[in-house]
N, C-alpha and C positions, 0 to 999 in steps of 0.2 A: 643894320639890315634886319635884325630879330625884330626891335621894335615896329618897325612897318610891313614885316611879315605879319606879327601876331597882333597889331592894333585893333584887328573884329573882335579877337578874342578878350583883348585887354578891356574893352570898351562896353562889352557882355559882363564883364566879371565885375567890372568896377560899378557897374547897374546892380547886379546882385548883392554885391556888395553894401554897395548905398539902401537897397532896401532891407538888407538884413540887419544893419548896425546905424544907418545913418550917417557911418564915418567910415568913407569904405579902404581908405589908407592910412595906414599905420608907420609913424615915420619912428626912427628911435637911433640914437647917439652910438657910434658903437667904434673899436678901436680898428681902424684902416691900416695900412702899409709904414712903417717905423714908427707906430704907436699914435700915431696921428686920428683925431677923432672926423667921423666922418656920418651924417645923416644915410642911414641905410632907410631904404621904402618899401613895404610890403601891400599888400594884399590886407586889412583887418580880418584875422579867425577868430578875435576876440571880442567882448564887450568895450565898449568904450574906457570903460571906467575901472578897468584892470590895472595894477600895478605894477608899474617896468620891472621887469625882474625877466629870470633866466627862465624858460622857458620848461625846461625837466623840476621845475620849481611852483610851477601855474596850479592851482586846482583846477583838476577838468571839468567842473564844472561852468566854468569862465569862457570856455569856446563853444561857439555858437555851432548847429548844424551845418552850415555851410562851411564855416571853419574847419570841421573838422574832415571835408568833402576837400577843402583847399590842399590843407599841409596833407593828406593821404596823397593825391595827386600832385603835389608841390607847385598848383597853377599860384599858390600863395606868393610864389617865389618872386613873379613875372614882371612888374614892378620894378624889379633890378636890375633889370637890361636898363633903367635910367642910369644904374650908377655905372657899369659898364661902361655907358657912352659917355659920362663923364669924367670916368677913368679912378675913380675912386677904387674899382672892384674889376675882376676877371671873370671869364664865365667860370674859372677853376681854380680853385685855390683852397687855402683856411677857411674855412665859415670865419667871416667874425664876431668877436666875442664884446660884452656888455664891459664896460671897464670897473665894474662892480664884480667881474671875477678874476680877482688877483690871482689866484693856484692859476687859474689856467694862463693869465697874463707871465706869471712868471716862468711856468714851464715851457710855453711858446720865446718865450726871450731866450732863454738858456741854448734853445735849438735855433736860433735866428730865423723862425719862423714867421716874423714881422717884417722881414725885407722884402717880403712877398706881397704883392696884392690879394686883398682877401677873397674871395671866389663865391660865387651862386652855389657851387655845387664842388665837392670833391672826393679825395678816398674816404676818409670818415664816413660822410655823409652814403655813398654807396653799398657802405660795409656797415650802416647800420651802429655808429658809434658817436655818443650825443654831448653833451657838454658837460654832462653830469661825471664824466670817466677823464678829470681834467690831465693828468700824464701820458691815460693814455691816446686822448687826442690829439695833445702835441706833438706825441710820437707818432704816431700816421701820421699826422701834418709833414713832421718834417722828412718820412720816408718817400710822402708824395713826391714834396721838392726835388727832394733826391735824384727821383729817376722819375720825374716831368720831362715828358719829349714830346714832340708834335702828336705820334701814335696815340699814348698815352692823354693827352688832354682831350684827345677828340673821341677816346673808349671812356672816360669818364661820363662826359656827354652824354655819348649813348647810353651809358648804363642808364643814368638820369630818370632822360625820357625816356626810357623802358620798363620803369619802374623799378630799380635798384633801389636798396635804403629803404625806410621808412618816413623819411620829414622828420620836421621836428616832433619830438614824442613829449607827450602831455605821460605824468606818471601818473598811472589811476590808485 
């Protein structure tokens, strides 16, 4: 339903996109639900020719103005309502993470935080808590699960769109 709600917008952004960088989606390998790898799609806020790597790890200078307009308002995100509908991902959950980050793979394993599908958007991300803090991600991850209830998944949401969190954060 998201995605044909928001197709004008997807279809605006994906034009901006294609003229900012040329390559206006950015696909990349990332660890999904019991470890399983899974093509996550974004939005590109970066040069083409940037190096797969963690993102609290990027030099900012690699994200483009319109990039840095996306992840601010997280329309960067939107793109993943494909994987949503494919069921790879939830609109709530872990962010998932690059499988190039063992600390945070193994501190998410120890909390069975992989039994979960990984999410557009969760408590981490609304409180502002990035991949760089791998313990204590996992630990909000797995406080989410915890006490995820229908209420709960749908105030995530709103925080979201309301602008809760930061995006993913470029470390200057």
């Amino acid at each position: 339903m998201a995605l044909v709600l928001t197709w004008p917008l997807l279809a605006l952004l994906f034009f901006a996109c294609w003229i900012d960088t040329r390559s206006p989606i950015f696909r990349q390998e990332r660890v999904g639900q019991y470890k399983k790898p899974f093509t996550l799609v974004k939005f590109r806020t970066m040069r083409p020719n940037v190096a797969s790597i963690a993102t609290h790890l990027v030099d900012p200078s690699a994200v483009t103005k319109l990039g840095h307009f996306l992840r601010r308002s997280k329309l960067d995100e939107l793109p993943q309502l494909w994987n949503v509908l494919t069921g790879e991902m939830s609109l709530v959950g872990p962010r998932p993470c690059l499988f190039s980050q063992e600390e945070l793979i193994d501190e998410r394993d120890s909390r069975n935080v992989f039994n979960a599908r990984p999410g557009i958007t969760g408590l981490s991300q609304i409180n502002g808590i990035d991949m760089s803090t791998p313990k204590l991600l996992a630990e909000t991850d797995e406080q989410m699960l915890k006490e995820m209830g229908l209420s709960a998944y749908f105030t995530l949401i709103l925080k979201t769109v309301t602008g809760s969190g930061s995006g993913d954060r470029i470390k200057r």
